[in-house]
Each structure stands twice: as C-alpha cells, then as structure tokens.
N, C-alpha and C positions, 0 to 999 in steps of 0.2 A: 434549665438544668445544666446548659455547657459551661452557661457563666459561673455556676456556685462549682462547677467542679473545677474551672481554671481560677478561683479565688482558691479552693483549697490548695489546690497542686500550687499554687504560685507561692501561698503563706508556709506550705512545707518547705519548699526549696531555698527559701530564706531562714528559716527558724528551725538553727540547731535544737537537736532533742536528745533527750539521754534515754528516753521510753517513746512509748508505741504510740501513735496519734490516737485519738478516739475510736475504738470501734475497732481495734489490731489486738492480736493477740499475740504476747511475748514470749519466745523462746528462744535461749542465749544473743547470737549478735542480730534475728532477725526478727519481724515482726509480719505477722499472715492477715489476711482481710478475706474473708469467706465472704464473697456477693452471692447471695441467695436472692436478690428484689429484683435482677434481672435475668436472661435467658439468654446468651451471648453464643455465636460460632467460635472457635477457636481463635479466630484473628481475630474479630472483634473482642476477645477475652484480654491479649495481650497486649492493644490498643488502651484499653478501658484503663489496665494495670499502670500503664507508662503514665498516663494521664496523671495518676496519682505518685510518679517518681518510684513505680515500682516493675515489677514482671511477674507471667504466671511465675509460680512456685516450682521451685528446683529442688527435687529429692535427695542428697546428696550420702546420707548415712541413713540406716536401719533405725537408729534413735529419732531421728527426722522426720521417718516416715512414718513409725509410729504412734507420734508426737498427730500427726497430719491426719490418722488415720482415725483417733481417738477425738478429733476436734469435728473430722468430718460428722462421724454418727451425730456428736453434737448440734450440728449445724443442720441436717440432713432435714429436720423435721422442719425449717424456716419453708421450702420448698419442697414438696412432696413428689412433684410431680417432675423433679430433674431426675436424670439417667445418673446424676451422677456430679463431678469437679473435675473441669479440666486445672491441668498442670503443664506445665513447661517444654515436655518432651514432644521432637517430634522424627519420623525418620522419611518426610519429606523429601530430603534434601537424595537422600540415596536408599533405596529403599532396603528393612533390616537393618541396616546402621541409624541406631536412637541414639539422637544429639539433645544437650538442652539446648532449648532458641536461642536463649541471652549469651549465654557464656561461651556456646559452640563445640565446650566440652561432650565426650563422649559419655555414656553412663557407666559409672563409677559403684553404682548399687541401684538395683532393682527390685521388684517384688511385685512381678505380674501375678495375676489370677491362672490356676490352672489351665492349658488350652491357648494362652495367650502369650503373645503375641498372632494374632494369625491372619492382619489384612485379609478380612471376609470379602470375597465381592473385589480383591484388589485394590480396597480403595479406602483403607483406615489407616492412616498415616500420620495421626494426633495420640495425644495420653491424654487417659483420664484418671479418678481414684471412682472405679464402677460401688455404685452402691450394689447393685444385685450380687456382688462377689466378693461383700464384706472391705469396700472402699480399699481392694488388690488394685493392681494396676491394667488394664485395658487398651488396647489401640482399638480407635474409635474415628469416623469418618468424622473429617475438619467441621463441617459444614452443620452438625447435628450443635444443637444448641442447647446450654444445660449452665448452671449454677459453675463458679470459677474458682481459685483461691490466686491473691496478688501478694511478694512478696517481697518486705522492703528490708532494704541493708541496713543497720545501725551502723557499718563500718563500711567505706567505701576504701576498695584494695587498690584502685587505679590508680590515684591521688594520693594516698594512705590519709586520706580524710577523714576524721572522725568525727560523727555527728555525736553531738554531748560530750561526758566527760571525758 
C-alpha cells in the first residue's frame, strides 16, 4: 500500500493537471478527497494528506465551508461509525489561538457548533466538521481517530505555479 501511494504522489508531482485527480472533488482553485476507508489521528490525517501533495482542508470563507459541509453529509454514509472529518485547524500551538497547520494563518472564518470551542477535559486542541452537530465545527482531542478531508491546490501561490492551464 506505501509503494501504490508513493507511485501515485510521485506521478502527481510530475503531471501537471488542469482538474482534480480521480476520486477529488472540484471547487474553484481546489480540489477535496474525503478518506472515509481509513480511521486516522489528527497527525496521521495530515501525514496521509502530504503523501498525496496535499493538507488537511483549510476553511477559509463561509462558501467554502458550506461547499465542505454539504459534501460531508455526502460522504458521511461511506463510514458510519466516524465522529466525524478532521480539518486543518488546530490551537495546539497556544491554546484559544486557532491556527491552520499549513499555512500558520490565523482563522479568518469560522463556524463552530454551539458550545464550542470548549477544550473538554483540557485536552481538545484539533478541528473537526462534527457529524452529531450537522458537520459545525468542534475542537476535538488529536488522538481520537475518524474519517479526514485532504486538500489540493490547483494553484501554487509560493512559486506562482500553475498546475494546468
């Protein structure tokens, strides 16, 4: 399985695209992959993602999220028994202060669930899109394992790169 994923991520990394690889799903510059076949912690979510030249998903506008929100219910049924998709956010770093991982930006838009944020227990320092609260947003302890979304850039800002046309 490590080999067919470094075959894919390696034929990605070479072959420009103007669309979404098999199995993504397109919305303006970016492209989502909802893994529901496996059950990952948070790091191992974001590990998983890079593998395939991407990162958890980054919420960035309202249209975004409920683009994410509407794909989740979608997806939801592939695995029944997740809590839920993790995403990008995490406030690890300083606690209260929610960063995305990738980009180390601050959050710019949100839409937590009722009640939430509230580090239960001290110790929920991940985002998720919680199913039990209509796929809102949740801080949720790293370590709990659950279905993910990875997302890839059709435009790469660093470089001004553009994959495809």
């Amino acid at each position: 399985m490590i080999f067919i994923l470094f075959a894919v991520s390696l034929f990605q990394a070479v072959t420009p695209q103007s669309e979404c690889p098999h199995g993504w799903t397109r919305r303006d510059s970016s492209c989502y992959l909802f893994v529901t076949h496996v059950a990952n912690d948070w790091t191992e979510s974001e590990f998983f993602c890079r593998l395939l030249h991407s990162n958890l998903a980054e919420i960035e506008t309202q249209e975004e999220g409920t683009f994410l929100q509407s794909q989740a219910r979608i997806h939801t049924h592939e695995n029944r028994d997740s809590h839920g998709f993790w995403i990008g956010g995490t406030d690890a770093v300083e606690e209260g202060k929610w960063i995305w991982i990738t980009s180390g930006h601050s959050f710019t838009y949100s839409h937590w669930a009722p009640g939430f944020p509230d580090d239960y227990h001290g110790n929920e320092d991940c985002l998720e899109l919680f199913k039990d609260e209509r796929f809102l947003w949740n801080d949720e302890k790293c370590d709990h394992r659950m279905s993910f979304i990875c997302e890839l850039s059709l435009v790469e800002s660093a470089g001004s790169l553009v994959i495809g046309k």
